[in-house]
N, C-alpha and C positions, 0 to 999 in steps of 0.2 A: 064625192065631196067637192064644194064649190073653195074658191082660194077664200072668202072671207068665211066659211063656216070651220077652214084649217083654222083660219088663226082663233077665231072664237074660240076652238078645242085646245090650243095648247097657248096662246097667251100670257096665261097664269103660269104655265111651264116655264118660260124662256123668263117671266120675269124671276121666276125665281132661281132659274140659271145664274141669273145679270149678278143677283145680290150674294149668291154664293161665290160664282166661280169670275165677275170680272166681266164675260162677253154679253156685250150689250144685245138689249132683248129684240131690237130692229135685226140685226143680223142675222140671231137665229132664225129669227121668223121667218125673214126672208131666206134665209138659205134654205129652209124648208121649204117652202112655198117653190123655190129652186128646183133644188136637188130632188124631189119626192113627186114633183107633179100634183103638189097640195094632198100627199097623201094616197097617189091613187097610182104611182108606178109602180111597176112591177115588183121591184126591189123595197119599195115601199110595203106593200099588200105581204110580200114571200119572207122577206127576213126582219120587218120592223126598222129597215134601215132607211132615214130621213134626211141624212149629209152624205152619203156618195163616198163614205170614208170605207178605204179599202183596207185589206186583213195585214199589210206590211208584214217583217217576216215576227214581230213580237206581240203578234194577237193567236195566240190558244181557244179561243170562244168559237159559237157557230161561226157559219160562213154561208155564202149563196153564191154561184158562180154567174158572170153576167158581161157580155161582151161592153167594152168602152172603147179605150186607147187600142186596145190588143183584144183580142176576143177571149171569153170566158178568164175573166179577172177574177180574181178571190174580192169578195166585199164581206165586212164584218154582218155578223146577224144578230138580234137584240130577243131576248123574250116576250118584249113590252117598246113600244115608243115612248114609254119616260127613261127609258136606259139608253135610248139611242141617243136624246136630247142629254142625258148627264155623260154620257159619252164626248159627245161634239166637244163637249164645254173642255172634259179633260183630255180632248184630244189637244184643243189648239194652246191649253194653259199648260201642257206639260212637253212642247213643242218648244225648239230652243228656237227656232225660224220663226214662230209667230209673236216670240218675248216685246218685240218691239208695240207690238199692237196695242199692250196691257200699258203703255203706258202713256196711250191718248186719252182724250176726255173720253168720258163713258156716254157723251151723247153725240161723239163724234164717227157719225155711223157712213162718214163719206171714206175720211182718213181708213176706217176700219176694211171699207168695201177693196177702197187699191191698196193697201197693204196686205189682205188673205191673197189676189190675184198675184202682185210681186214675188209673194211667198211661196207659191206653186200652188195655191188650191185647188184653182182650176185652168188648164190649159189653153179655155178660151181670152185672145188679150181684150177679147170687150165684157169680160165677167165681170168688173167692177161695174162698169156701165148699166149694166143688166140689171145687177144686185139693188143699186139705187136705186134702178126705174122701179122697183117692185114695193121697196121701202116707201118711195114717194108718193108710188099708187095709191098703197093701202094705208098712208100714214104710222108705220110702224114705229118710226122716230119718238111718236107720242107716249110707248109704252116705257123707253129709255125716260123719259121725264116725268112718270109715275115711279120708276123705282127709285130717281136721282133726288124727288120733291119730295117722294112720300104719300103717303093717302091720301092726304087733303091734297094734293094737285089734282084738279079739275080738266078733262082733254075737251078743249074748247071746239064747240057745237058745230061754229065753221067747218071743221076738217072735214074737207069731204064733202059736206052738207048730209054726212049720211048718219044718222043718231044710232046707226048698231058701230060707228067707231066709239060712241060716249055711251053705253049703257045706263049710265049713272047720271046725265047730262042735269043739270038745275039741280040737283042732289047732291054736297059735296057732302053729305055724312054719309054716304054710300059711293065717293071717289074708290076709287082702287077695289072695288068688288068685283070679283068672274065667276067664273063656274069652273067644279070639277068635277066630272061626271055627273051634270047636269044640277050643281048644288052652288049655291053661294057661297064663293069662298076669298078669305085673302091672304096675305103672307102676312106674319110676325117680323115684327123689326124689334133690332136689338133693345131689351126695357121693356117691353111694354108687359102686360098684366090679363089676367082677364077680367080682373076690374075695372079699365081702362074701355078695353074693346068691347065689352055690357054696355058699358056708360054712351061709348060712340056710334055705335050699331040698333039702341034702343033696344037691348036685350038682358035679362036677366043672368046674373055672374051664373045660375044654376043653369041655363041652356049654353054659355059657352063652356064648362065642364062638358056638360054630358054630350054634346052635338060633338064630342073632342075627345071622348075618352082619357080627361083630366080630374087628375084626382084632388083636390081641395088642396090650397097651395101652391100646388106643384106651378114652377114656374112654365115661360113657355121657350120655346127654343129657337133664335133668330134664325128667320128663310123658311120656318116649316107652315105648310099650311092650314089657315085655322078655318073650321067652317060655321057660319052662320045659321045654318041649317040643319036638319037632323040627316048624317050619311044615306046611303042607301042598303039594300039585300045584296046586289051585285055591279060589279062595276062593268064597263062598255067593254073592256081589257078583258082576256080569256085567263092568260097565266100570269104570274112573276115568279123568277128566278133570286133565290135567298140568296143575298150578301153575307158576308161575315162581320157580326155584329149589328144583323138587321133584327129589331123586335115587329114581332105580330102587328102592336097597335104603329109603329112607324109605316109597317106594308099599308094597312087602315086607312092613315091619314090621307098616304100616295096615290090609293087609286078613290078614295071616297065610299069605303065600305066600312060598314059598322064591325068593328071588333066582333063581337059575337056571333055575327056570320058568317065573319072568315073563316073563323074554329068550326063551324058548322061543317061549311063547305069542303071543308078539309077533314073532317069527320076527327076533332083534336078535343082536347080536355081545356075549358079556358086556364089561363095562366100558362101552360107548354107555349116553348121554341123552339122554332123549327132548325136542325141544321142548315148549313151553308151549302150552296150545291142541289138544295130538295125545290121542287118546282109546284107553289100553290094554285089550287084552283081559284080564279076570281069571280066565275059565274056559273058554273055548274060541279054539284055535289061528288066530288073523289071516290073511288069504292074501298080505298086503301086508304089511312094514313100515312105520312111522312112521316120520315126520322125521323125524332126530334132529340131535346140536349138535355144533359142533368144539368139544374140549375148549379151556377158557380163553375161552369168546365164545358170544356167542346169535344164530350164524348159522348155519342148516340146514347141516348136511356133506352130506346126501342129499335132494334132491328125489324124488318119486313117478318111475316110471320112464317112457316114452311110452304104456306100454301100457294101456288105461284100467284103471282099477281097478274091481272089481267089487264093488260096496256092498253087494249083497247078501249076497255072503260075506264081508265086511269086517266089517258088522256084526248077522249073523246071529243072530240067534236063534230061528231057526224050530221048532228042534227041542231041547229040554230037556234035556242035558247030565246030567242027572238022573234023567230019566223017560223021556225017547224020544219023548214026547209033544209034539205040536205048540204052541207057546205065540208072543205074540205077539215081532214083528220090531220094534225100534226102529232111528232115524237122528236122530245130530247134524246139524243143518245145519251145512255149509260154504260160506262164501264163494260169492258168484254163482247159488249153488241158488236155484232158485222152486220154491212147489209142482209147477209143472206139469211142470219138469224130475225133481223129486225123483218123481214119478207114474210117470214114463215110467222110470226105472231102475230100480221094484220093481213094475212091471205093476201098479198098481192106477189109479185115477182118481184125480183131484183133490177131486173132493167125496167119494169115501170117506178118505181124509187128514182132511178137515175132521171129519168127524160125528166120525172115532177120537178126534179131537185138540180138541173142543170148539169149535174155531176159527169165528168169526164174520165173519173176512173173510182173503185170501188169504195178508197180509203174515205172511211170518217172520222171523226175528235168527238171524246166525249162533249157533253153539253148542244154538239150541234142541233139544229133542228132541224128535221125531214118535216117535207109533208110525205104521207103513208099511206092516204087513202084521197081520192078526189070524183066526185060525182060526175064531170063531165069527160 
């Protein structure tokens, strides 16, 4: 992945980081583009992890081990890269070291670059330096002044001279549009309607319902994203890991897959929720069902059936969905797994587990992720 096809992919991420949590979308962008190698380090590719934020002693979640300062460091590990990005966001806003940052201008992404270095982010003293130059390069500053203007701010055509900074450019009723999983989409700001966004989009109020999985009325929810388009079958994303208090169609909107599919893919009854903790398929079809909840309570309506379950079709990835091509197998740990159990139900050994997983001694945490199987 090239640094300007990173930020293409996630964009739309960070602005809507900007408008929920506060950090401006220059930053993260660039911190990604940073910390990740645009997507393509190791740490990046193994645990979803996109800011270089390590496991400290009050992260329970996966983990990757990965030499830095010290060799084979604990880094947090993410299901998905939109959790790694709502991560950053609540790493640095629930941070008493970074308080100070929150309360510069939101398009003061110079102030922000030497204040995260001050703060210890990164150990290098020309990190701020860096940070900017990457901001400047790519013009990320501009995406901080779409969220600050709003969708009619226009990113003017100069920047760069390159028209994939302005997608939209001579267009301002298609300002502030991107893609998410290759679909046009934009954020809802507080108020608005789908009456409103029909009217501005040259769409009918009946395609931003149904492109939306919106039921007549229903308002819409500032930050979340609305799409122009009709979703797709599958998204580019393999899993997500259920929140508590995340609905199906909220999963939906996140990655740009049609409600209906998901349920599919997950082999689910439409209307069922999934518990917290259950891991959905986002591109190819589960052989098993997930828990899921009686409506009105957070107590499974369905346990797994007696019959075991087969993880390796559970959580397959042996083969590219894409390509055809063989590519690696990963597993969340569950409850009571040991490596050596997790060994024996995808045929390989316990110390190939370890070299894939950088692992330095045998102990796992529920939720982490292995890879389990590996082609080369």
């Amino acid at each position: 992945m090239s640094t300007r096809e990173y930020i293409d992919s996630f964009k739309v991420v960070a602005m809507q980081e900007m408008r929920m949590h506060g950090v401006p979308a220059s930053i993260t962008l660039g911190q990604g583009v940073l910390e990740s190698a645009s997507g393509n380090s190791k740490l990046a590719k193994n645990c979803n992890n996109h800011f270089g934020i390590k496991c400290r002693s009050t992260w329970t979640g996966a983990f990757c081990l990965a030499d830095d300062d010290a060799k084979d460091e604990c880094f947090r590990g993410y299901p998905s890269v939109y959790e790694s990005y709502r991560d950053h966001s609540l790493f640095l806003k629930n941070s008493k070291r970074y308080f100070p940052l929150f309360e510069l201008s939101a398009t003061d992404y110079k102030g922000w670059a030497t204040g995260l270095r001050e703060a210890g982010y990164a150990t290098n003293p020309s990190y701020a330096n860096i940070l900017i130059g990457v901001i400047e390069k790519y013009h990320l500053g501009l995406f901080d002044s779409v969220v600050v203007m709003g969708d009619d701010y226009v990113i003017p055509s100069e920047a760069g001279g390159n028209t994939n900074n302005n997608p939209n450019a001579g267009n301002s009723a298609m300002a502030g549009v991107s893609e998410v999983n290759g679909i046009q989409a934009i954020i809802a700001k507080p108020g608005e309607t789908p009456e409103a966004l029909a009217a501005r989009y040259n769409l009918g109020i009946w395609q931003i319902y149904k492109y939306n999985d919106i039921e007549k009325g229903q308002m819409l929810n500032p930050g979340e994203i609305i799409y122009l388009k009709p979703k797709r079958r599958r998204s580019t994303e393999t899993n997500h890991l259920v929140k508590p208090g995340e609905s199906m169609r909220e999963i939906s909107q996140q990655y740009g897959v049609k409600v209906k599919h998901l349920y599919k893919l997950n082999r689910l009854e439409l209307g069922e929720e999934v518990q917290p903790g259950e891991v959905l398929n986002l591109r190819s079809k589960r052989s098993n069902p997930p828990i899921t909840l009686i409506p009105g309570s957070d107590t499974a309506s369905r346990m797994q059936t007696a019959k075991p379950v087969d993880y390796r079709k559970f959580m397959s990835n042996d083969v590219s969905p894409v390509t055809g091509q063989p590519q690696d197998t990963y597993h969340f740990v569950k409850s009571g797994e040991t490596l050596y159990s997790i060994s024996k139900t995808f045929g390989v050994t316990v110390e190939q587990i370890r070299v894939w997983n950088s692992l330095s001694t045998n102990q796992i945490n529920v939720g982490q992720r292995l890879k389990v199987r590996s082609p080369n």
